[in-house]
N, C-alpha and C positions, 0 to 999 in steps of 0.2 A: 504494500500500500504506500502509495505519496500523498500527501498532506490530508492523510485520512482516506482518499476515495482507492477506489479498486482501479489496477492497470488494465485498461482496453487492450486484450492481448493483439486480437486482430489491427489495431491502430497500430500496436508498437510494431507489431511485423511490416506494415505497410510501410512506415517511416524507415524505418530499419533497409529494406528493398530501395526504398529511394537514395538514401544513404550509399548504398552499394553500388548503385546506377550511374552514381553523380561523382565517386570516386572511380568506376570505370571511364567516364568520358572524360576524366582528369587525362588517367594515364594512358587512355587511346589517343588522345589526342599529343600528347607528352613519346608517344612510341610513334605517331606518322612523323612526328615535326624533324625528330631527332634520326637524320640518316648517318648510317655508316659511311666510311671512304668509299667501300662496295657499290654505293646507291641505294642497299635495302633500309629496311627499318630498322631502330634496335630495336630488339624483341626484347620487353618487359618482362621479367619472370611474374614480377608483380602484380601485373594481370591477367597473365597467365591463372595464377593463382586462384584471382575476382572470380574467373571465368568459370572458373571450377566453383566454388563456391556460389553461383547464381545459376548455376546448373542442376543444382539440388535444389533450389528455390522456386516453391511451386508462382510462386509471384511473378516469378521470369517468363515475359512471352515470347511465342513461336519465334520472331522476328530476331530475337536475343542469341536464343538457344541454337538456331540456323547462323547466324553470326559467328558465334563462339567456338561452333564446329569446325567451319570455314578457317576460321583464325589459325585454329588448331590442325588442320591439314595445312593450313601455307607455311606456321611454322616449322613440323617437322617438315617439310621438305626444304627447308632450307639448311635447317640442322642434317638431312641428310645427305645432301649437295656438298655440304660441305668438311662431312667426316672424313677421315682417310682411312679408321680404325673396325675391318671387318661387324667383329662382334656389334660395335657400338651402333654400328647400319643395321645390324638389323633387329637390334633391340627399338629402334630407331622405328622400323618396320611393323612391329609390334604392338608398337604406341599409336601406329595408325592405324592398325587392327580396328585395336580398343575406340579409335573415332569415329570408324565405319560404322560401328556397331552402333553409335550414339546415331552417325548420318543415316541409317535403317530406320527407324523411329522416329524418322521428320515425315510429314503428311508428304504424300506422293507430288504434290506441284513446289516441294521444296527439295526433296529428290531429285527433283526431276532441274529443276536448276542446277544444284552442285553436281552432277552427276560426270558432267567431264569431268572436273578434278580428281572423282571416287576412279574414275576409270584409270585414267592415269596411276595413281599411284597401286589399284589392284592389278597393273599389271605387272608392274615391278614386284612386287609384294608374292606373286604368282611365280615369275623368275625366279626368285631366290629362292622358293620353295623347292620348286621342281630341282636347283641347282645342289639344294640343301639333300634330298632324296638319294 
């Protein structure tokens, strides 16, 4: 209790989600501005993290959740571009498994959008298998 009355759970969740949203577009916007020598972004672990974190949050809409995925596929592929270290490619690989799985469970006209990039990386994912065999 605060000043005597009872906490609106649902309020506090709602606020709490905006909170999270409003430190995401902090550091989304903090990860386009800031490019590498490369050209690319730095990639934020920090909101890497958000992302993961608003992923579990049922508050989070469709339009978030298809973003965060995305994210999450461009940045392993840049971490995987840019490994040298076997094992670490395809732990690498792995980790895009695990995104697939998330991008499976978007409604079919958000599939259907990301879906070259799903293809892309299941093909390589599919090569190292077969290579792995």
């Amino acid at each position: 209790m605060m000043n005597g009355e009872p906490i609106d759970l649902a309020e506090y969740q709602r606020k709490e989600h905006e909170r999270l949203l409003h430190w995401r577009e902090i550091l989304l916007n903090q990860e386009l501005t800031e490019i590498t020598p490369d050209g690319l972004p730095n990639v934020s672990r920090h909101l890497t993290k958000l992302d993961a974190i608003l992923m579990d949050d049922p508050l989070t809409d469709l339009n978030l959740r298809t973003e965060a995925v995305a994210r999450a596929a461009y940045i392993s592929a840049l971490m995987y571009q840019e490994e040298p270290e076997p094992i670490i490619k395809h732990l690498l690989l792995l980790s895009v498994r695990r995104h697939h799985r998330q991008f499976m469970k978007l409604p079919k006209c958000y599939a259907d959008a990301l879906a070259p990039i799903w293809s892309k990386w299941l093909d390589v994912l599919e090569k190292e298998e077969l290579a792995d065999a």
